[in-house]
N, CA, C, O and CB atoms as a CASP TS submission, in Angstrom:
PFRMAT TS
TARGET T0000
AUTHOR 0000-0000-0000
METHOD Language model
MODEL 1
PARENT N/A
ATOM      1  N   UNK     1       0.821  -1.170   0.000  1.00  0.00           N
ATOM      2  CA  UNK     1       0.000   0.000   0.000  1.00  0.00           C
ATOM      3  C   UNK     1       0.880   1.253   0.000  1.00  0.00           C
ATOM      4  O   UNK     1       0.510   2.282  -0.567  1.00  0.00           O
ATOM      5  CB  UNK     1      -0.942  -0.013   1.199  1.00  0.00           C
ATOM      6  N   UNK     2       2.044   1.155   0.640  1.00  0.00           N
ATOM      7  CA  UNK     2       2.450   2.352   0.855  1.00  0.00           C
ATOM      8  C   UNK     2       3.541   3.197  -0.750  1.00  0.00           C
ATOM      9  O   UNK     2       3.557   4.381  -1.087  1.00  0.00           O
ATOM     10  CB  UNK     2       3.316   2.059   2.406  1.00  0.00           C
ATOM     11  N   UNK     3       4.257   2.063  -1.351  1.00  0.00           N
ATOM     12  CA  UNK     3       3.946   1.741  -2.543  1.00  0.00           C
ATOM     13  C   UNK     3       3.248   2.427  -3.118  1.00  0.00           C
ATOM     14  O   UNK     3       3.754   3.543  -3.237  1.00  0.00           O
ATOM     15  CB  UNK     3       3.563   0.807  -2.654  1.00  0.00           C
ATOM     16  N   UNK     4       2.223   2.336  -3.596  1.00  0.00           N
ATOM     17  CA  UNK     4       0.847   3.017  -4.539  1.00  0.00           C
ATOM     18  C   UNK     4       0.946   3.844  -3.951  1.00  0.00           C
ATOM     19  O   UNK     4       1.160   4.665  -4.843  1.00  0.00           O
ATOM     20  CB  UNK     4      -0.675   2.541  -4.691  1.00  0.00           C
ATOM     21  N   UNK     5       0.975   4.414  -3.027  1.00  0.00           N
ATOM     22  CA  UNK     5       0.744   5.810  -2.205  1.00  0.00           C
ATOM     23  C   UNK     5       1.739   6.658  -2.908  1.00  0.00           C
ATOM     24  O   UNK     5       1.481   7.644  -3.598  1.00  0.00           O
ATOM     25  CB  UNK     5       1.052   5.762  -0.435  1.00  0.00           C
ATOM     26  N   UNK     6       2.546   6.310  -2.728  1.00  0.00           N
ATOM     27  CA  UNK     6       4.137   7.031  -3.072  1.00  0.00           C
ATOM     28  C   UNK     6       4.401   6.877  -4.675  1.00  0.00           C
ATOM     29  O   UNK     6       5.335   7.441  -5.243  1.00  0.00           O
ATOM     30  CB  UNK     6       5.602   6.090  -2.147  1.00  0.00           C
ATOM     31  N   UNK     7       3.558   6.131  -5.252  1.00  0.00           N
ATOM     32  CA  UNK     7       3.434   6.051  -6.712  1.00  0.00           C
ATOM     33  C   UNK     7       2.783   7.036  -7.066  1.00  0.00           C
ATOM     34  O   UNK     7       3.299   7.848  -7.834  1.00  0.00           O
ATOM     35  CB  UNK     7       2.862   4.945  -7.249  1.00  0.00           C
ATOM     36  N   UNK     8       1.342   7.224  -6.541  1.00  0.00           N
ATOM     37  CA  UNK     8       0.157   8.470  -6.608  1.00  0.00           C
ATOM     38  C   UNK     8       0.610   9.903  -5.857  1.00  0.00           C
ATOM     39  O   UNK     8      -0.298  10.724  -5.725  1.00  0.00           O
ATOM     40  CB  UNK     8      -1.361   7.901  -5.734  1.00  0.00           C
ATOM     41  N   UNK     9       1.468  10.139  -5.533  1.00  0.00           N
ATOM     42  CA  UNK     9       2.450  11.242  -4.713  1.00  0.00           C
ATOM     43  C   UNK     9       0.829  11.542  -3.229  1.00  0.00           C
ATOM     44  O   UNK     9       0.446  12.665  -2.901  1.00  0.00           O
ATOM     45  CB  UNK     9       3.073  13.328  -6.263  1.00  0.00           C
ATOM     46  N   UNK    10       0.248  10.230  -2.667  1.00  0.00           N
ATOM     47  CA  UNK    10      -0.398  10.508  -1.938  1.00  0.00           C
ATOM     48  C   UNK    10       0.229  10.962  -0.290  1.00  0.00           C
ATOM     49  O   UNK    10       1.159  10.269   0.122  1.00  0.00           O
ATOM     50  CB  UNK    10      -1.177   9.534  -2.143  1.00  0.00           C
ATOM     51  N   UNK    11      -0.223  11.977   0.519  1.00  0.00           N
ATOM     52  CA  UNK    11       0.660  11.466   1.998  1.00  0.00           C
ATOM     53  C   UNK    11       0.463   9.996   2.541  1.00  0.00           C
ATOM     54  O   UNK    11      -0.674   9.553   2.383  1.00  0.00           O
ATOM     55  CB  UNK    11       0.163  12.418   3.359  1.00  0.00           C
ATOM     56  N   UNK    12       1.364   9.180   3.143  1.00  0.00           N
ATOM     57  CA  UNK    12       1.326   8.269   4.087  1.00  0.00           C
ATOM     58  C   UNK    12       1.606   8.614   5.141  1.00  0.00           C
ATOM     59  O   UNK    12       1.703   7.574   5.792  1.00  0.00           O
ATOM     60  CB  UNK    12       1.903   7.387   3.913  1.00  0.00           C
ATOM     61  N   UNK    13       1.946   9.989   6.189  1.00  0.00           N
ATOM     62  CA  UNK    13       2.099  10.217   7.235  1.00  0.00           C
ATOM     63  C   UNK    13       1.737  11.512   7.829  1.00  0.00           C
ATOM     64  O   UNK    13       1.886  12.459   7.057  1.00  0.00           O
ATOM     65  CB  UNK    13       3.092   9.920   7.344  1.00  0.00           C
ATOM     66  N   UNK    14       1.337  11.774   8.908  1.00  0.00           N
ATOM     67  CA  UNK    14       1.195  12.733   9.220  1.00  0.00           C
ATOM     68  C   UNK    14       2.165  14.031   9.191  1.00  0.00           C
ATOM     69  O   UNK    14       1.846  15.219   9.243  1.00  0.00           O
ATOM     70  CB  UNK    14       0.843  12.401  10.063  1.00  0.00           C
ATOM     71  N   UNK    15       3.383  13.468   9.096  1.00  0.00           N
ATOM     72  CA  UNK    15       4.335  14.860   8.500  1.00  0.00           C
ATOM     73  C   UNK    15       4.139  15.286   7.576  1.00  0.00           C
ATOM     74  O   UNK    15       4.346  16.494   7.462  1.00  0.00           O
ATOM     75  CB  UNK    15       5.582  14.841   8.267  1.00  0.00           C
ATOM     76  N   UNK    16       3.608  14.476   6.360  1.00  0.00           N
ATOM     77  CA  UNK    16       3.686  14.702   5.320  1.00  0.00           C
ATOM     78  C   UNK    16       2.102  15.629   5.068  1.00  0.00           C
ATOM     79  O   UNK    16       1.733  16.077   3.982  1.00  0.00           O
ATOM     80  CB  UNK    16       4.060  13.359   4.614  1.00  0.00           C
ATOM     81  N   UNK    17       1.459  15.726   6.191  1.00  0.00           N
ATOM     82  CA  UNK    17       0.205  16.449   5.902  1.00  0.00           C
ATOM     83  C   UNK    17       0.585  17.687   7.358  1.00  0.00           C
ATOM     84  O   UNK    17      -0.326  18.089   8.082  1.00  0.00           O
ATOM     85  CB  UNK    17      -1.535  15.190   6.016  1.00  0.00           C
ATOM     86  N   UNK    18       1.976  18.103   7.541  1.00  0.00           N
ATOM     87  CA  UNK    18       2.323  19.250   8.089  1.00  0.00           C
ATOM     88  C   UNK    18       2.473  18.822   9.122  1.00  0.00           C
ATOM     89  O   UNK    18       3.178  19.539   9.831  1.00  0.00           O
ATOM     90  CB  UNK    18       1.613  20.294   8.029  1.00  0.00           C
ATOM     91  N   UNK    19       1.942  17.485   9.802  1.00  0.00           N
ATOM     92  CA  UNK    19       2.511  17.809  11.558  1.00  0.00           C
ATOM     93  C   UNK    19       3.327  17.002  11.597  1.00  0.00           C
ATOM     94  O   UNK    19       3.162  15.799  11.390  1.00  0.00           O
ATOM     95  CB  UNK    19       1.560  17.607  12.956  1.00  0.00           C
ATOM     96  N   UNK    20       4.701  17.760  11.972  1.00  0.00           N
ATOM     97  CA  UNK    20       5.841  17.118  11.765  1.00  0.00           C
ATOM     98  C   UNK    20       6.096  15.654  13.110  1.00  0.00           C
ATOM     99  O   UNK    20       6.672  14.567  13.064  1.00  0.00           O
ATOM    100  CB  UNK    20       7.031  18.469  11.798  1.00  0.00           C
ATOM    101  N   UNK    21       5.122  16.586  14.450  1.00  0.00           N
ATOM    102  CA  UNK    21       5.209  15.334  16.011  1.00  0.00           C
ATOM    103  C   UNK    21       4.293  15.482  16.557  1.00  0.00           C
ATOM    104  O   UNK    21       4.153  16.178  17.562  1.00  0.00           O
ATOM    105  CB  UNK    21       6.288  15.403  17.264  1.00  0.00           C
ATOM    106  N   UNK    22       3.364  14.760  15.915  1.00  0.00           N
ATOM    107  CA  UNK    22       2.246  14.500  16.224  1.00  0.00           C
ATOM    108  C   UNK    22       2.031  13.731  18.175  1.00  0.00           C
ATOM    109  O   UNK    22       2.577  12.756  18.691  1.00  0.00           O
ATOM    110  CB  UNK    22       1.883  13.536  14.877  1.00  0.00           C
ATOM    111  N   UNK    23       1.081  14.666  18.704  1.00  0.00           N
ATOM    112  CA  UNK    23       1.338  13.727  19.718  1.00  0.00           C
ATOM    113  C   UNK    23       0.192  12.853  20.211  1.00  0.00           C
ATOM    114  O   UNK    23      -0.950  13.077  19.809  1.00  0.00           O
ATOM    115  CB  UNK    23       1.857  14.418  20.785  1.00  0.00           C
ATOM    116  N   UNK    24       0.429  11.946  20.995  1.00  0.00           N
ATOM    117  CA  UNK    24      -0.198  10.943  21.484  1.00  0.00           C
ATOM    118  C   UNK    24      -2.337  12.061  21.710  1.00  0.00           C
ATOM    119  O   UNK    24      -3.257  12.017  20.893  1.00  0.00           O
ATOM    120  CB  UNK    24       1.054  10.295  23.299  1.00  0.00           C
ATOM    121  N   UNK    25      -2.319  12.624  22.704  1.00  0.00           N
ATOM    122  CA  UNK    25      -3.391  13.299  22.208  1.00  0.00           C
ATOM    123  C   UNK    25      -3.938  13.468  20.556  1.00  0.00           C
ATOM    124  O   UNK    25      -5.025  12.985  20.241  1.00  0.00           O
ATOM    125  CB  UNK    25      -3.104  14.465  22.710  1.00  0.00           C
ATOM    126  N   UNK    26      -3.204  14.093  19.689  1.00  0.00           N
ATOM    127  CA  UNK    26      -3.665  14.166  18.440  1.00  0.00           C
ATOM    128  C   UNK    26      -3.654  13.138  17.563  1.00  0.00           C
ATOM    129  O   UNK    26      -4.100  13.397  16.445  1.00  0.00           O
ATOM    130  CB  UNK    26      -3.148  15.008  17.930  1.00  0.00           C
ATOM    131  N   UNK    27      -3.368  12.331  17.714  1.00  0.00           N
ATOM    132  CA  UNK    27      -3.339  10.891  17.454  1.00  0.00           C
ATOM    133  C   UNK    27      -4.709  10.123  17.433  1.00  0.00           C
ATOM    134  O   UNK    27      -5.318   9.597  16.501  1.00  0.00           O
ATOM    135  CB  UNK    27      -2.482  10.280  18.482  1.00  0.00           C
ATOM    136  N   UNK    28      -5.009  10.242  18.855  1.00  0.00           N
ATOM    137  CA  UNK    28      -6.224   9.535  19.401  1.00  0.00           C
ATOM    138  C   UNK    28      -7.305  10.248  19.125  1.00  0.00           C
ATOM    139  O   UNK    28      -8.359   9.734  18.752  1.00  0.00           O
ATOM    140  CB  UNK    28      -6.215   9.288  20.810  1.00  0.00           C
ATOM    141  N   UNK    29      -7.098  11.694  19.315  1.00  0.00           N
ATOM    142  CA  UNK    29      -8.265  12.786  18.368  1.00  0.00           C
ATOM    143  C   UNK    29      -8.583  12.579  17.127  1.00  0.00           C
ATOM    144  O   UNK    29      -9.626  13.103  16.737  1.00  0.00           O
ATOM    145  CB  UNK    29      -7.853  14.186  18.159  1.00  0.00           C
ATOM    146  N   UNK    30      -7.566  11.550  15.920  1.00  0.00           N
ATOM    147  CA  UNK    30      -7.840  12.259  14.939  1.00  0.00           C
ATOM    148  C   UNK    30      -8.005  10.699  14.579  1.00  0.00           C
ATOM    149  O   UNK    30      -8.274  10.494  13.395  1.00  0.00           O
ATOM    150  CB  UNK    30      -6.865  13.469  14.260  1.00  0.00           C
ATOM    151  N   UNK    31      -7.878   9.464  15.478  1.00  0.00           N
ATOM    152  CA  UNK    31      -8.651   8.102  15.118  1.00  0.00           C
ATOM    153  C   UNK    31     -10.026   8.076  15.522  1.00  0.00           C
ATOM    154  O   UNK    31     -10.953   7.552  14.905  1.00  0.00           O
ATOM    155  CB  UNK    31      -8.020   6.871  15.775  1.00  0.00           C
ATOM    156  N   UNK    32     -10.082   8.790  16.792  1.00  0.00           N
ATOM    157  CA  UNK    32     -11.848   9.041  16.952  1.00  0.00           C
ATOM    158  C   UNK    32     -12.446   9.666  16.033  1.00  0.00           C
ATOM    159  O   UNK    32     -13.551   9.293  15.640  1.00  0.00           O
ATOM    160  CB  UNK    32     -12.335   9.848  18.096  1.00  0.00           C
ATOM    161  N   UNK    33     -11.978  10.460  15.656  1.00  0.00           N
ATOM    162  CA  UNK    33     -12.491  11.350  14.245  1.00  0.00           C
ATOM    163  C   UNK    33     -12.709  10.413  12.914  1.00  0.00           C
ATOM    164  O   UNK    33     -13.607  10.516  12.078  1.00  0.00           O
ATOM    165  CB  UNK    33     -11.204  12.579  13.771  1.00  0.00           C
ATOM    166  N   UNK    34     -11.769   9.595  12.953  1.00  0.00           N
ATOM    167  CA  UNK    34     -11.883   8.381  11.708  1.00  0.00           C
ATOM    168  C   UNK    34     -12.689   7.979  11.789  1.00  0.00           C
ATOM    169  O   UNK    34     -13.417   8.250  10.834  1.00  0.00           O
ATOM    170  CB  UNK    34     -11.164   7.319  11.500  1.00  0.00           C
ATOM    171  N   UNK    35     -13.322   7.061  12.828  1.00  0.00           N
ATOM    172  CA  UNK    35     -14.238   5.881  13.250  1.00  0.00           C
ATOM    173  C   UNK    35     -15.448   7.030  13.353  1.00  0.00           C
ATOM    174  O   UNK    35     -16.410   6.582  13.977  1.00  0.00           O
ATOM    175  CB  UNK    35     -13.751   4.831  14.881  1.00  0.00           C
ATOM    176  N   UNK    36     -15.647   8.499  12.860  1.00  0.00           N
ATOM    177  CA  UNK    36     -17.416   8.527  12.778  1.00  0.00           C
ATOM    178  C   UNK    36     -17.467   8.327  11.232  1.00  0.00           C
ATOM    179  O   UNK    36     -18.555   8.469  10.675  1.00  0.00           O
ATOM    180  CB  UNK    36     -18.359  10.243  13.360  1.00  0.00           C
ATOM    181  N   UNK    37     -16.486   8.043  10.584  1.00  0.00           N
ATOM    182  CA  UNK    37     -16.865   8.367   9.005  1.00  0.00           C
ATOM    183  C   UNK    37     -17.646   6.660   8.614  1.00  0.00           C
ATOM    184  O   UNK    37     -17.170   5.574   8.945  1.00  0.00           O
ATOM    185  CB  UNK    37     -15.013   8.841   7.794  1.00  0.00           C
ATOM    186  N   UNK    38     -19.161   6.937   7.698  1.00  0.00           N
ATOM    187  CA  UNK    38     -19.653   5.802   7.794  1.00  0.00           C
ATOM    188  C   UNK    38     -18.780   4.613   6.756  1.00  0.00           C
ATOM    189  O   UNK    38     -19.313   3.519   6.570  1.00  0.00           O
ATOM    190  CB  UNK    38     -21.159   6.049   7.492  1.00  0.00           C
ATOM    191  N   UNK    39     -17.424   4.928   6.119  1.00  0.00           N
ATOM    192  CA  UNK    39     -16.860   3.970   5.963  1.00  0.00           C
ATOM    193  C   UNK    39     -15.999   3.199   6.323  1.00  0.00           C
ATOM    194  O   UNK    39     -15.434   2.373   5.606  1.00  0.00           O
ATOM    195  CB  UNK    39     -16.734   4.038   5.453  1.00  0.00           C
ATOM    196  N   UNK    40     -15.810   3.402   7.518  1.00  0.00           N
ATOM    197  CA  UNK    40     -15.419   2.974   9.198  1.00  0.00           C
ATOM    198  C   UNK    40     -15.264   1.474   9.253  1.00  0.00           C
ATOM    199  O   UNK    40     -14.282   0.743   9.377  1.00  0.00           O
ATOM    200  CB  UNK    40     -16.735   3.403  10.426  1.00  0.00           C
ATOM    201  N   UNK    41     -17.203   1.151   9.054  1.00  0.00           N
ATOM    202  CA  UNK    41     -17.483  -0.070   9.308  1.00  0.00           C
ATOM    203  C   UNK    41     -17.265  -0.911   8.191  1.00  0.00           C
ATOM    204  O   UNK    41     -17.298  -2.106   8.485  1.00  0.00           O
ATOM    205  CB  UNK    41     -18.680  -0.160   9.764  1.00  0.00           C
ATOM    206  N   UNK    42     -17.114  -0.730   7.344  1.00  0.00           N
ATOM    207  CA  UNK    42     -16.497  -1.510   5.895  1.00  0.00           C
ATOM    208  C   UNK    42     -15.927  -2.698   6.163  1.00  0.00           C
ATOM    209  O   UNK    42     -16.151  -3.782   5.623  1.00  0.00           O
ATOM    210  CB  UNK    42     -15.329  -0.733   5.096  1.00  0.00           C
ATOM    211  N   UNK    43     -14.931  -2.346   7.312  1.00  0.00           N
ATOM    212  CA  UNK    43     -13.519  -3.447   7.294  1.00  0.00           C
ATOM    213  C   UNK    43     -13.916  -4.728   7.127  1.00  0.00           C
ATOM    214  O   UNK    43     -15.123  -4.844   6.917  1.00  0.00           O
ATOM    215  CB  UNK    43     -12.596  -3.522   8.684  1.00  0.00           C
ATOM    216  N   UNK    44     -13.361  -5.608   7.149  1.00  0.00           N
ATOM    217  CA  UNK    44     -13.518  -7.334   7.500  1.00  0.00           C
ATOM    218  C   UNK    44     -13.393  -7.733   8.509  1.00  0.00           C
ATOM    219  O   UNK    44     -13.403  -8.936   8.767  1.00  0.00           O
ATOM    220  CB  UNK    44     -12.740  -8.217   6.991  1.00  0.00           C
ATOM    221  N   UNK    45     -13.189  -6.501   9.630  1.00  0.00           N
ATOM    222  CA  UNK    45     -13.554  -7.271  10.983  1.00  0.00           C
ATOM    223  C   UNK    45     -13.736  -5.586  11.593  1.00  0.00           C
ATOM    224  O   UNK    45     -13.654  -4.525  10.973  1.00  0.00           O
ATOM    225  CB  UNK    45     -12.060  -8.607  11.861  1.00  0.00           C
ATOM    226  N   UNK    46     -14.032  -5.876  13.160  1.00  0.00           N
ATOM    227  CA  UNK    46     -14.506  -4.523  13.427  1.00  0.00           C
ATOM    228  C   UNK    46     -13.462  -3.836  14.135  1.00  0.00           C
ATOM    229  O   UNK    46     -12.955  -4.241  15.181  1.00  0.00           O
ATOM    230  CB  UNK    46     -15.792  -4.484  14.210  1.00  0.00           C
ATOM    231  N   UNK    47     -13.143  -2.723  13.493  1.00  0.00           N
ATOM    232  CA  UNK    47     -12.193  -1.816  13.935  1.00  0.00           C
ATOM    233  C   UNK    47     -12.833  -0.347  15.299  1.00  0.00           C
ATOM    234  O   UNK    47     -13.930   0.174  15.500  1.00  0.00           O
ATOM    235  CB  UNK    47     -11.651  -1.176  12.297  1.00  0.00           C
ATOM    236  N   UNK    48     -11.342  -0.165  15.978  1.00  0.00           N
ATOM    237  CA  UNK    48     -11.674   0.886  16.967  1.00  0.00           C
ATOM    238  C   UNK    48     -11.048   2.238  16.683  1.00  0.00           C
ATOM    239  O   UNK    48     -10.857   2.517  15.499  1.00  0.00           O
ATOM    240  CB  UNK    48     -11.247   0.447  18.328  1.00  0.00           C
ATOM    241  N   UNK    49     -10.810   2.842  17.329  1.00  0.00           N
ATOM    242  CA  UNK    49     -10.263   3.773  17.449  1.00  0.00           C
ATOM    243  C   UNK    49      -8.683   3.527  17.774  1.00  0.00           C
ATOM    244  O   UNK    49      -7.838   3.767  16.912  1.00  0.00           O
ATOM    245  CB  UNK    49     -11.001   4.428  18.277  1.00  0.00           C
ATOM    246  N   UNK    50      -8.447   3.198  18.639  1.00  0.00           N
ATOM    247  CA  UNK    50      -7.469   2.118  19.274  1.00  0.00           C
ATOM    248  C   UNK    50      -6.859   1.635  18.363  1.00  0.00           C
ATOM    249  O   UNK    50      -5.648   1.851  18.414  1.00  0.00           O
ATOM    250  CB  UNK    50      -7.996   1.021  20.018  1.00  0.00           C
ATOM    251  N   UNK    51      -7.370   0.790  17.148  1.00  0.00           N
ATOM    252  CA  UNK    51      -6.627   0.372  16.430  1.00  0.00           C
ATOM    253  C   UNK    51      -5.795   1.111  15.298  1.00  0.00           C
ATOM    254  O   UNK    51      -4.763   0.787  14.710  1.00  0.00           O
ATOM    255  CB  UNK    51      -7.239  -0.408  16.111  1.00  0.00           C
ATOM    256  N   UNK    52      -7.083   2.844  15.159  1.00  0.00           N
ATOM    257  CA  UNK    52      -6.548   3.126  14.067  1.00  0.00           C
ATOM    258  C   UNK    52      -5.278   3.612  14.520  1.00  0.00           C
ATOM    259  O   UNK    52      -4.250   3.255  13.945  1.00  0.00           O
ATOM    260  CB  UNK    52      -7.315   3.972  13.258  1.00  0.00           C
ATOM    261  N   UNK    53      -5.242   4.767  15.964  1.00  0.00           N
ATOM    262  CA  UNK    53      -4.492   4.988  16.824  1.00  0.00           C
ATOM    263  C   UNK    53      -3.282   4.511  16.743  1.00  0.00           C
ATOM    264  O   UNK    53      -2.257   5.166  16.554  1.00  0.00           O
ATOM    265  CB  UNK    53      -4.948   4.731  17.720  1.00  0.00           C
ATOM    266  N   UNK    54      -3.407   3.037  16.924  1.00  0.00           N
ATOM    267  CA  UNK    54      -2.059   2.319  16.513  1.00  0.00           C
ATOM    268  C   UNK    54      -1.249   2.463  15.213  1.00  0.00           C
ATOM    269  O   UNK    54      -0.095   2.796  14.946  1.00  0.00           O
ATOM    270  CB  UNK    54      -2.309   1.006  16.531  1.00  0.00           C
ATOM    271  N   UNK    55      -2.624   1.969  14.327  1.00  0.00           N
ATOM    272  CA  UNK    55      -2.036   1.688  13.618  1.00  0.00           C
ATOM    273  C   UNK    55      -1.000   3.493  12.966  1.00  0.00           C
ATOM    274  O   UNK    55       0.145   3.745  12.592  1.00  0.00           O
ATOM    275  CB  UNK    55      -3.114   0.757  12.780  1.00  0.00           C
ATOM    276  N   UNK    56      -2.283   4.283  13.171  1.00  0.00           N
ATOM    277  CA  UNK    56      -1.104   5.952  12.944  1.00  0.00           C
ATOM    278  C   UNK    56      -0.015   5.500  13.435  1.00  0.00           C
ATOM    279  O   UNK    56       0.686   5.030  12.539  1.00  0.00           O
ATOM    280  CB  UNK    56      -1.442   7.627  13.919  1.00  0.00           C
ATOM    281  N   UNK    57       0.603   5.402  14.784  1.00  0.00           N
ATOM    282  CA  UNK    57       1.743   5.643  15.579  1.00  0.00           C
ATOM    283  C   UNK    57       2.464   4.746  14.780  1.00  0.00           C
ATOM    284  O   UNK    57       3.346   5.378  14.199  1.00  0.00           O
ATOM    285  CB  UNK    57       1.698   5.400  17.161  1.00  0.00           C
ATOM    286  N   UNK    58       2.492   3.102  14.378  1.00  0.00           N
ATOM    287  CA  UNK    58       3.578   2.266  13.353  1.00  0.00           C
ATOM    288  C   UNK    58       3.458   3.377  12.210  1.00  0.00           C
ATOM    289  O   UNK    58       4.233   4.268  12.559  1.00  0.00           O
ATOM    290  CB  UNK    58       3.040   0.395  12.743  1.00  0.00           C
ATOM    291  N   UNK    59       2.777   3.778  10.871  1.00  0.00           N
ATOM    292  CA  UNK    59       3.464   4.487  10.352  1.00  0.00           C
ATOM    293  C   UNK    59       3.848   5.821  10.595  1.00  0.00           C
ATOM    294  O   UNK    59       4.663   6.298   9.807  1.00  0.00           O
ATOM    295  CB  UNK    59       3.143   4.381   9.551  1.00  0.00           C
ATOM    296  N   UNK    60       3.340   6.683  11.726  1.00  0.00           N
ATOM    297  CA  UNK    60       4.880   7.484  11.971  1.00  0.00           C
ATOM    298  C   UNK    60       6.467   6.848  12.363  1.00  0.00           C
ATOM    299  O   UNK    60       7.460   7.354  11.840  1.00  0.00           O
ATOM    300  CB  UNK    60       4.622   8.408  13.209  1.00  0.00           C
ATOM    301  N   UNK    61       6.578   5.759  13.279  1.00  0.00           N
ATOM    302  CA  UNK    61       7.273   5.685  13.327  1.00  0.00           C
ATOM    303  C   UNK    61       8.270   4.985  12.163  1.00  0.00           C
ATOM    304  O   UNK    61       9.373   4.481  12.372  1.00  0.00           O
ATOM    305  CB  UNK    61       7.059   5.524  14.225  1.00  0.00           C
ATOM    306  N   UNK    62       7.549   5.100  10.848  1.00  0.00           N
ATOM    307  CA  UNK    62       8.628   4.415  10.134  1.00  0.00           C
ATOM    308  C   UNK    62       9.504   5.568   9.797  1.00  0.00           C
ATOM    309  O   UNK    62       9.303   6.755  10.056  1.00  0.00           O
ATOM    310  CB  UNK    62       8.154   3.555   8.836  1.00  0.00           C
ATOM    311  N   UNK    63      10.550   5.004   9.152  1.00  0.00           N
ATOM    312  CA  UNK    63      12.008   6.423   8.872  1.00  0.00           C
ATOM    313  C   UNK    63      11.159   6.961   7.867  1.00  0.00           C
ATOM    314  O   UNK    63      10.368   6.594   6.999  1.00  0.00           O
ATOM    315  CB  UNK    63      14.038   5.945   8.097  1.00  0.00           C
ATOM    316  N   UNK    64      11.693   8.059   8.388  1.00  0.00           N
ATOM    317  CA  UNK    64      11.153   9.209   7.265  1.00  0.00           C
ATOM    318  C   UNK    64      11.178   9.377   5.772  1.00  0.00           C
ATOM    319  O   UNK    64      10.425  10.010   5.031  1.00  0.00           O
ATOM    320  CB  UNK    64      11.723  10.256   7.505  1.00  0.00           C
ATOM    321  N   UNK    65      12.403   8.534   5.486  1.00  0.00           N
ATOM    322  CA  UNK    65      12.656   8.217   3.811  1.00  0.00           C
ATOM    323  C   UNK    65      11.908   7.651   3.447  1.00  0.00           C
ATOM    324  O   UNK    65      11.625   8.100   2.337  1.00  0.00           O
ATOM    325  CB  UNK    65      13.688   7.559   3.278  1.00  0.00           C
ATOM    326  N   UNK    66      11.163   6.637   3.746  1.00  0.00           N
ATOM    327  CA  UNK    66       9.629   5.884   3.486  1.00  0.00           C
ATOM    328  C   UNK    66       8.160   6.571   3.148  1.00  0.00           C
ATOM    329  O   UNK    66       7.107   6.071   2.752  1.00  0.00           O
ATOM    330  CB  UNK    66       9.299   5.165   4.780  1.00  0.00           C
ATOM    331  N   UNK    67       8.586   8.107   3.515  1.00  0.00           N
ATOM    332  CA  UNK    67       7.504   8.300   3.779  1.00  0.00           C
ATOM    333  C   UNK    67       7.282   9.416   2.051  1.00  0.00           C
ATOM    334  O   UNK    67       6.197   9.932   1.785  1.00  0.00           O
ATOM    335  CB  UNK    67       7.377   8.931   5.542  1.00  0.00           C
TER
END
């Protein structure tokens, strides 16, 4: 995925959409914010907030050349 992203000059990270350190608060603000959009529930299994949460924090933390 990240791949195609970077093929389509899409962001994959939150630096790349200006916040360079994102923190743990804005993080969790902005996965709760995910999970009202009604394509939320789409997934193949049921996702939280929590997860998206996570899953943000693994790709910030990848090196920045990735991104």
């Amino acid at each position: 995925m990240r791949r195609f992203f970077q093929a389509v000059e899409l962001p994959i990270c939150l630096r790349a959409l200006g916040m360079p350190e994102p923190t743990g608060v804005q993080i969790v603000a902005i996965a709760a914010a995910t999970m009202t959009a009604p394509h939320a529930r789409d997934f193949q299994r049921v996702l939280g907030a929590s997860n998206i949460a996570d899953a943000v924090r693994r790709i910030e933390a990848l090196p920045a050349i990735d991104h």
